[in-house]
N, C-alpha and C positions, 0 to 999 in steps of 0.2 A: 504493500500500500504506500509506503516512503517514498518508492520509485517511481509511482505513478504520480503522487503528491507532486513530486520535485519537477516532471515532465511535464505536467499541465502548467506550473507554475513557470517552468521554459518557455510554452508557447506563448503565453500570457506576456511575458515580457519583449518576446522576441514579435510578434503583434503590435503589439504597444510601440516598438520602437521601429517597424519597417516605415520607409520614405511614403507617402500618401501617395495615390494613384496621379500618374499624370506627370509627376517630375521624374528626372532624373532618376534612373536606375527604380523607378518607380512601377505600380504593379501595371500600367498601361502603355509607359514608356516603349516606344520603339522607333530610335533613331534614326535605323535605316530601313524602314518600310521596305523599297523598292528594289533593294540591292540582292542581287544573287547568291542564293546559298549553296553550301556543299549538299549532296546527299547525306551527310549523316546531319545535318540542320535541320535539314527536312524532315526526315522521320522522326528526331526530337522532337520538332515546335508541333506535333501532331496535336490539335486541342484535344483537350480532356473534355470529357463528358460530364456535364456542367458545373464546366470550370473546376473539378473536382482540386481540391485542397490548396487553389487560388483565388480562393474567394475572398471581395474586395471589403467586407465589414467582419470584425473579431467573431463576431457571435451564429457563424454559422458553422465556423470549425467547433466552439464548443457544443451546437447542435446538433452537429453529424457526432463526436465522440460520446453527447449522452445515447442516442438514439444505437450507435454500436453495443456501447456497456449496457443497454438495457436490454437489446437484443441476446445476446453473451450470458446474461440474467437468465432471459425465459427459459433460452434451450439451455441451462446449468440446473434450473430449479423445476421447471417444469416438462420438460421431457428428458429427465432423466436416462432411458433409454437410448435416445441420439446422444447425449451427450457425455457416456460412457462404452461408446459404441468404437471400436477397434480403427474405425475409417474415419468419423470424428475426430479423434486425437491426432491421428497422422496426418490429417489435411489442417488442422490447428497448428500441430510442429513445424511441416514440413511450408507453410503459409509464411509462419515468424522466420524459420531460418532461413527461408529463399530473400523474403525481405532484408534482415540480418546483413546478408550478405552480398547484396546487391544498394546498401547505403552509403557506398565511397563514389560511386556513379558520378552520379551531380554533381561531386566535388572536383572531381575527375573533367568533366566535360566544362566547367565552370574555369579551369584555371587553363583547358586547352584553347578555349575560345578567347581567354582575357590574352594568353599567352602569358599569364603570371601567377604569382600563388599572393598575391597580395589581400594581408585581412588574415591568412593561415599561417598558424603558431608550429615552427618546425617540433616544440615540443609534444603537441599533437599527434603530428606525424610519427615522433619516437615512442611514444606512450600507445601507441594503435599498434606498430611494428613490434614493440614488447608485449601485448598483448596478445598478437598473433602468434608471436612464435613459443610462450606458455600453451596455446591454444593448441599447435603444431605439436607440441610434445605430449600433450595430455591425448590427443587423440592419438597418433604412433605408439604412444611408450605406455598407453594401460595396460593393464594385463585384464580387463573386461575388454572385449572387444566392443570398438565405436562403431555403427555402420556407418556407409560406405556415403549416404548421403552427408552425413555431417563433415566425416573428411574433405569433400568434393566445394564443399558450399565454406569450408575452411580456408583451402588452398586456394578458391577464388578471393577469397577476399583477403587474404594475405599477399597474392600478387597484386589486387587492386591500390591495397597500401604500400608493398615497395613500389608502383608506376607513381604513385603520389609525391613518394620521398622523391623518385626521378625526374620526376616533374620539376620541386621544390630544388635541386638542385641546378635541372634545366633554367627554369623560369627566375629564381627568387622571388624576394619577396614585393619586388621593383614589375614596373609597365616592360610586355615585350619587346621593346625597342632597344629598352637599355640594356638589358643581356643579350641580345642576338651579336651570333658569332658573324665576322665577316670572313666571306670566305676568300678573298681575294682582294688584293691591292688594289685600292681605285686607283684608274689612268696608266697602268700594264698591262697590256695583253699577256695571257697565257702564253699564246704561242710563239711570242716575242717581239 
């Protein structure tokens, strides 16, 4: 219950403090409308289906979260049977861990698009990579064996944390311009 306390009490803050719709890096902001994207932009910016957890006033993400935990309620208190039921629990596990593990993403795509990691605390990055590789060992080194999906949804998201670190080393904590490598002397040709 602490943990969920401390998490709502996250969004709450982090709500409270995003930029108002309309400015700068704001939830309507978009600079370049008209300018051509990559394919993988594209299947990004794919809208969500209504506007699923970009929604523009605080109070409709706490509406959908009570409306989940009451849901979560019924079928725990009231059908019992589904919710002690062998494919219940596994599509519950296997829901969190897929999520779990697919949470560096955004972070991921946010700092290849900025070309930086700016606003990301390398301690972060080291405190995720120690995490993982606890993670890495508890799953290898039991002597219970772990299944094969938890290992899998492990090792992704332990690779997704060292491309971050890569990243972080790539990028810093600076605008892409100022790290970018030159590859060549201006005003020499290569071939002589």
């Amino acid at each position: 219950m602490l943990m969920i306390a401390v998490q709502i009490t996250l969004l709450k803050v982090a709500l409270d403090n995003r930029p108002p719709s309309g400015e700068k890096n704001g939830l309507q902001h978009i600079p370049f409308a008209g300018h051509s994207r990559s394919a993988l932009e594209e299947l990004l910016s794919v809208r969500r289906p209504y506007d699923f957890w970009r929604w523009s006033n605080s109070k409709s993400y706490f509406v959908f979260l009570g409306y989940f935990a009451g849901s979560l309620a019924v079928i725990q208190i009231l059908l019992p049977w589904l919710a002690y039921s062998p494919a219940y629990v596994g599509l519950l596990g296997y829901t969190g861990l897929a999520i779990e593990a697919t949470l560096p993403l955004p972070q991921i795509y946010k700092n290849h698009s900025a070309r930086s990691c700016k606003g990301f605390r390398v301690s972060v990055i080291i405190n995720w990579l120690m995490g993982d590789a606890m993670k890495m060992c508890y799953f290898f080194g039991a002597s219970e064996p772990v299944p094969w999906p938890f290992k899998l949804c492990g090792m992704f998201q332990a690779a997704c944390d060292a491309y971050l670190g890569l990243q972080f080393w790539m990028y810093g904590s600076e605008r892409g311009s100022a790290r970018d490598i030159q590859m060549a002397t201006p005003g020499k040709s290569i071939l002589g």
